[in-house]
C-alpha positions as CSV (number, residue, x, y, z in Angstrom):
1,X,-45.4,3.1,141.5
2,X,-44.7,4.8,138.2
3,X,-47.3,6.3,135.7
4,X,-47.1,8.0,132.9
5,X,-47.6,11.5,132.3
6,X,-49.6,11.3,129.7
7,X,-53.6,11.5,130.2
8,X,-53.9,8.2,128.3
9,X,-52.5,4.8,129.4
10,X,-52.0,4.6,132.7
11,X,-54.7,6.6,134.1
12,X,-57.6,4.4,132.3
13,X,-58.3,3.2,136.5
14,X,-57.4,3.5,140.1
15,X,-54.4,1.7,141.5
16,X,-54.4,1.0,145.1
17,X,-51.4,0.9,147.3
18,X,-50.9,1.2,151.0
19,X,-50.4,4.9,152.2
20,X,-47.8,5.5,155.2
21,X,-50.1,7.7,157.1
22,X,-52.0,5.0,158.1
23,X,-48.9,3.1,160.3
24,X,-47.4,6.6,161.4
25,X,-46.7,7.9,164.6
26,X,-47.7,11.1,166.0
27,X,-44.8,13.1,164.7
28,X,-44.7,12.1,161.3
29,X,-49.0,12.1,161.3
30,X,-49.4,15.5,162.7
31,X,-46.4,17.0,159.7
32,X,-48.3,15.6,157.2
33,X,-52.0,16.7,158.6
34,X,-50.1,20.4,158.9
35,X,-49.5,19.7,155.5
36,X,-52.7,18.5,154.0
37,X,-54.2,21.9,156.1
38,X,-52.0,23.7,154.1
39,X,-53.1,22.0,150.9
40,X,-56.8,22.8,151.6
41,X,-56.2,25.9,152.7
42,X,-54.4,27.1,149.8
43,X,-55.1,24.5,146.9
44,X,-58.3,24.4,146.6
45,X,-60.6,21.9,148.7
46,X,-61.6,24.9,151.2
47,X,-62.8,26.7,148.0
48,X,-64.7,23.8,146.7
49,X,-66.3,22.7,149.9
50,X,-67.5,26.2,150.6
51,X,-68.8,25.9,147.3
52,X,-70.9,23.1,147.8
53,X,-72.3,24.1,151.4
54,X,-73.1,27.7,150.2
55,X,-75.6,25.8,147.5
56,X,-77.1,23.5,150.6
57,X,-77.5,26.0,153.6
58,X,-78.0,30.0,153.8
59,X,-75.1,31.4,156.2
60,X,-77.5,32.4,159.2
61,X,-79.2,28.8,159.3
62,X,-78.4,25.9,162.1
63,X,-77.1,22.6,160.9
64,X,-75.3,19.7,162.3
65,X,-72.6,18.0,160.1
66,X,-70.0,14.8,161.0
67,X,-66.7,15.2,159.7
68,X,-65.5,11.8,158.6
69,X,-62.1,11.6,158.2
70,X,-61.5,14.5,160.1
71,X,-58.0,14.4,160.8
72,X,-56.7,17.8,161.9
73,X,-59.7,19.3,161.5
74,X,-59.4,21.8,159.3
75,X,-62.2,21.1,156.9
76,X,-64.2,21.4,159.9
77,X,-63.0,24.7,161.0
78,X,-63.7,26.3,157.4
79,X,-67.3,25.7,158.1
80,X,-67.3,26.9,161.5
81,X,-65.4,30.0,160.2
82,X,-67.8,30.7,157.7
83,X,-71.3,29.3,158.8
84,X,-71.5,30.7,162.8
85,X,-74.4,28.6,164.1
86,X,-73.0,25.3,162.5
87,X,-72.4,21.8,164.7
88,X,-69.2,20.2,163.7
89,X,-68.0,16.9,165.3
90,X,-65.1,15.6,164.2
91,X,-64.4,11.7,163.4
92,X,-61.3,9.6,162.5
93,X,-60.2,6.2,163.2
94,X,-57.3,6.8,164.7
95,X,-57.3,9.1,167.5
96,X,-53.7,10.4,167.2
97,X,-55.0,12.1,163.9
98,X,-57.5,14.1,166.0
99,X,-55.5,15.9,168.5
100,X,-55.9,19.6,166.7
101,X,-59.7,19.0,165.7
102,X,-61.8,21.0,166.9
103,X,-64.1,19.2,169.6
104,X,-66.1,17.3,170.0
105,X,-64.3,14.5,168.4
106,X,-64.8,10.9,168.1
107,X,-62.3,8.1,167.3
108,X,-64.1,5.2,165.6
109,X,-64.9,2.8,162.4
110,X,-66.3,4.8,159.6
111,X,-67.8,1.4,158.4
112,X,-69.5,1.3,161.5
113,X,-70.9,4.6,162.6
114,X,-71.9,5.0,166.9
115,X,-74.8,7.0,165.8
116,X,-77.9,6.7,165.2
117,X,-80.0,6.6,161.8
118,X,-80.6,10.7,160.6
119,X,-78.0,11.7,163.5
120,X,-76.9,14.7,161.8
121,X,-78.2,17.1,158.9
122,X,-75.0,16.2,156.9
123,X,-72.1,14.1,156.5
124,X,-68.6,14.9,155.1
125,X,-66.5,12.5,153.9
126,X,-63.3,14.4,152.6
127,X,-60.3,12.6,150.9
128,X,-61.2,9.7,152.5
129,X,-63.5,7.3,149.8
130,X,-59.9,6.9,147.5
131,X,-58.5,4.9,150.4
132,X,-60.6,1.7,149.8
133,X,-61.5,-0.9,146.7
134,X,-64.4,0.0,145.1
135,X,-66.7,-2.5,146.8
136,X,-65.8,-1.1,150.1
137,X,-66.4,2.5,148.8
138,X,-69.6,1.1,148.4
139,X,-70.4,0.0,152.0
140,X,-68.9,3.0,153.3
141,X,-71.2,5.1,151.5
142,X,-74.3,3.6,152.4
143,X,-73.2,4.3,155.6
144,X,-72.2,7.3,155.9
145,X,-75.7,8.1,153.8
146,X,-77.5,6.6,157.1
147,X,-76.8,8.8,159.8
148,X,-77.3,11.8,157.3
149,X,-80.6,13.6,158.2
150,X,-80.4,15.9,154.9
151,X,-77.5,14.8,152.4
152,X,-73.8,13.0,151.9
153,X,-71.7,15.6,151.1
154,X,-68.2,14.0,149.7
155,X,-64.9,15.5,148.6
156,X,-61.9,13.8,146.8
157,X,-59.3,13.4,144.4
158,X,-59.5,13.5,140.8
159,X,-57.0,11.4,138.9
160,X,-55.0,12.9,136.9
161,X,-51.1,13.6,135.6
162,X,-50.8,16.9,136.7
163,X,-52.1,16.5,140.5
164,X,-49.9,13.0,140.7
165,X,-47.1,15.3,139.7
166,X,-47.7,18.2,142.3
167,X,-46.6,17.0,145.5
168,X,-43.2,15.7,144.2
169,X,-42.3,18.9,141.7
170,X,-43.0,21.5,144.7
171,X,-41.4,20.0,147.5
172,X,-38.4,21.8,148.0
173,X,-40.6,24.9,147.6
174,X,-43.0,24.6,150.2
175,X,-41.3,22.2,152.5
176,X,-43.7,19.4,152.1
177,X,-42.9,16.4,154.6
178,X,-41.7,12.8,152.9
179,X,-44.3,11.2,153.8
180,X,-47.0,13.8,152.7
181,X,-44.2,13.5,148.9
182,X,-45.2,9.6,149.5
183,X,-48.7,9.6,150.0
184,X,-49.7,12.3,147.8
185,X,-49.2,10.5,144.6
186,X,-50.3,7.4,146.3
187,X,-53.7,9.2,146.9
188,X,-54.1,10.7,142.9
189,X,-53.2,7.2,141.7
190,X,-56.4,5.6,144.0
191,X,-58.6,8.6,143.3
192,X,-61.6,8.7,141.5
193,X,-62.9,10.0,137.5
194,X,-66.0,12.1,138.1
195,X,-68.4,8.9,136.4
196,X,-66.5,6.6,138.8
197,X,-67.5,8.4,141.8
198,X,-71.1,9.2,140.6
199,X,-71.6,5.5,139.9
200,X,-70.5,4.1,143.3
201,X,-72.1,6.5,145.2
202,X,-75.6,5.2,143.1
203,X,-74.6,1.9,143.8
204,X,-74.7,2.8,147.2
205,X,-78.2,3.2,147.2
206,X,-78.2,6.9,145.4
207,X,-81.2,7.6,142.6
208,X,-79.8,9.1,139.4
209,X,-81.5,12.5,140.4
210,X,-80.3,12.3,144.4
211,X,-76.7,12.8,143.3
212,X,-75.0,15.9,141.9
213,X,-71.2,15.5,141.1
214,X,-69.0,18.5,139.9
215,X,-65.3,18.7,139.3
216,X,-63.5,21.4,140.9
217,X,-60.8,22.4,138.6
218,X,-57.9,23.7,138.3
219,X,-57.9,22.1,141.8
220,X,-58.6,18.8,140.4
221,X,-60.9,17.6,143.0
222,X,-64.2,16.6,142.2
223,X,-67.4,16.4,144.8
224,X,-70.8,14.6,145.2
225,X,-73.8,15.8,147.1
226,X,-76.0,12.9,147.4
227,X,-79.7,13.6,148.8
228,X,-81.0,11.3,151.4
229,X,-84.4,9.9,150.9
230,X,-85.9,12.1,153.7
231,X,-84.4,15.1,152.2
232,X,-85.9,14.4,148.6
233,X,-89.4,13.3,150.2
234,X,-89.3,16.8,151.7
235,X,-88.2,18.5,148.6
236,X,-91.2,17.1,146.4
237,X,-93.3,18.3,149.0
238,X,-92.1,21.4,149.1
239,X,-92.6,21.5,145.2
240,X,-96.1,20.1,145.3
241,X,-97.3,22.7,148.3
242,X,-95.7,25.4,145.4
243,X,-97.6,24.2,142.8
244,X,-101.2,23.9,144.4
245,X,-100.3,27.3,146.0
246,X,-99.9,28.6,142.5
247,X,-103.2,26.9,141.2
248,X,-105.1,28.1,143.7
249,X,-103.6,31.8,143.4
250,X,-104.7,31.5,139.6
251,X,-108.0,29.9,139.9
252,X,-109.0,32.7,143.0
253,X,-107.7,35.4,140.5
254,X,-109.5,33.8,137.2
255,X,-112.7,33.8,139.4
């Protein structure tokens, strides 16, 4: 697969093709999750999910959150580092993927959740959505919107030259694994433009004003926080109790 390095042609919309992480075995899986730990450690997707979360939930508060997609774990542990009284359980397909992640983990179909409706006060769906066409991105995120109690919370790719480039020009220099030099490109080529995302996610049953996408640059990773309709329900409330506090605070003091 070859596209140019230009920002123009090319990179106009997402080109699928099958990543090998998805056949390996456990040796070659477990270098390349070491790898993509160091990646988010180091490039960025730590920063920007603790960027998100901070804006959701104060750092003393108790939450619940699935991981989906969890493979090593290590988006999972960021949280846990930084948010004590937090509930992480960890999710992947394949179980071989799981065998660092913090527990308690769960090997099933992300298409098909095992929990219940509102199960947990957030979902995390981390380099995960750029995997499937765009019609499946679609069911999967209408899914993982069900068992979330307060809001989706997804993290991907962003398309680009310069992230499809990274992978293969810094190889030699931090020792990154063939297959993570295969599927890394793969990955950029599949991932997302921040309207693209915003659009399937609303197709998946998001409102317009449920959903807040930002990109995350220089890291070239862009994110979506998309409200349930519990969560919004609760916010108007919380707006309209405000408000006829406020009246009532002005009328008592006019009289």
């Amino acid at each position: 697969m070859r596209l140019p390095l230009s920002s123009g042609k090319g990179w106009s919309h997402r080109v699928l093709k099958p990543e090998l992480l998805e056949t390996a075995g456990r040796a070659l899986a477990e270098k390349n999750l070491h790898d993509m730990a160091r990646i988010n450690q180091w490039f960025g997707p730590h920063r920007a999910l603790l960027r998100v979360i901070k804006d959701l939930v104060s750092p003393q508060e108790q939450f619940s959150l699935l991981d989906v997609g969890a493979g090593s774990g290590d988006m999972g542990n960021c949280i846990l580092k930084r948010f004590r009284h937090a509930r992480v359980v960890s999710l992947d397909r394949r179980s071989i993927h799981l065998h660092n992640a913090q527990s308690p983990r769960v090997a099933a179909d992300a298409f098909q959740l095992p929990f219940s409706s509102r199960a947990f006060d957030f979902v995390l769906c981390s380099s995960l959505l750029h995997h499937f066409p765009d019609s499946e991105v679609i069911k999967l995120a209408a899914e993982l919107r069900r068992v979330a109690r307060r809001a989706l919370i997804v993290l991907d790719l962003e398309r680009h030259p310069l992230a499809y480039s990274f992978l293969p020009m810094t190889k030699r220099l931090f020792g990154w694994s063939p297959l993570t030099v295969h599927d890394g490109p793969v990955s950029v080529a599949a991932a997302f433009r921040p309207a693209e995302l915003a659009a399937l996610v609303r197709a998946a049953g998001a409102g317009a004003d449920s959903t807040i996408v930002r990109r995350h640059r220089p890291w070239f990773r862009i994110s979506a926080v998309v409200w349930t309709r519990s969560a919004e329900k609760a916010e108007q409330n919380a707006a309209r109790a405000e408000n006829t506090s406020h009246r009532r605070m002005v009328s008592s003091a006019a009289g």
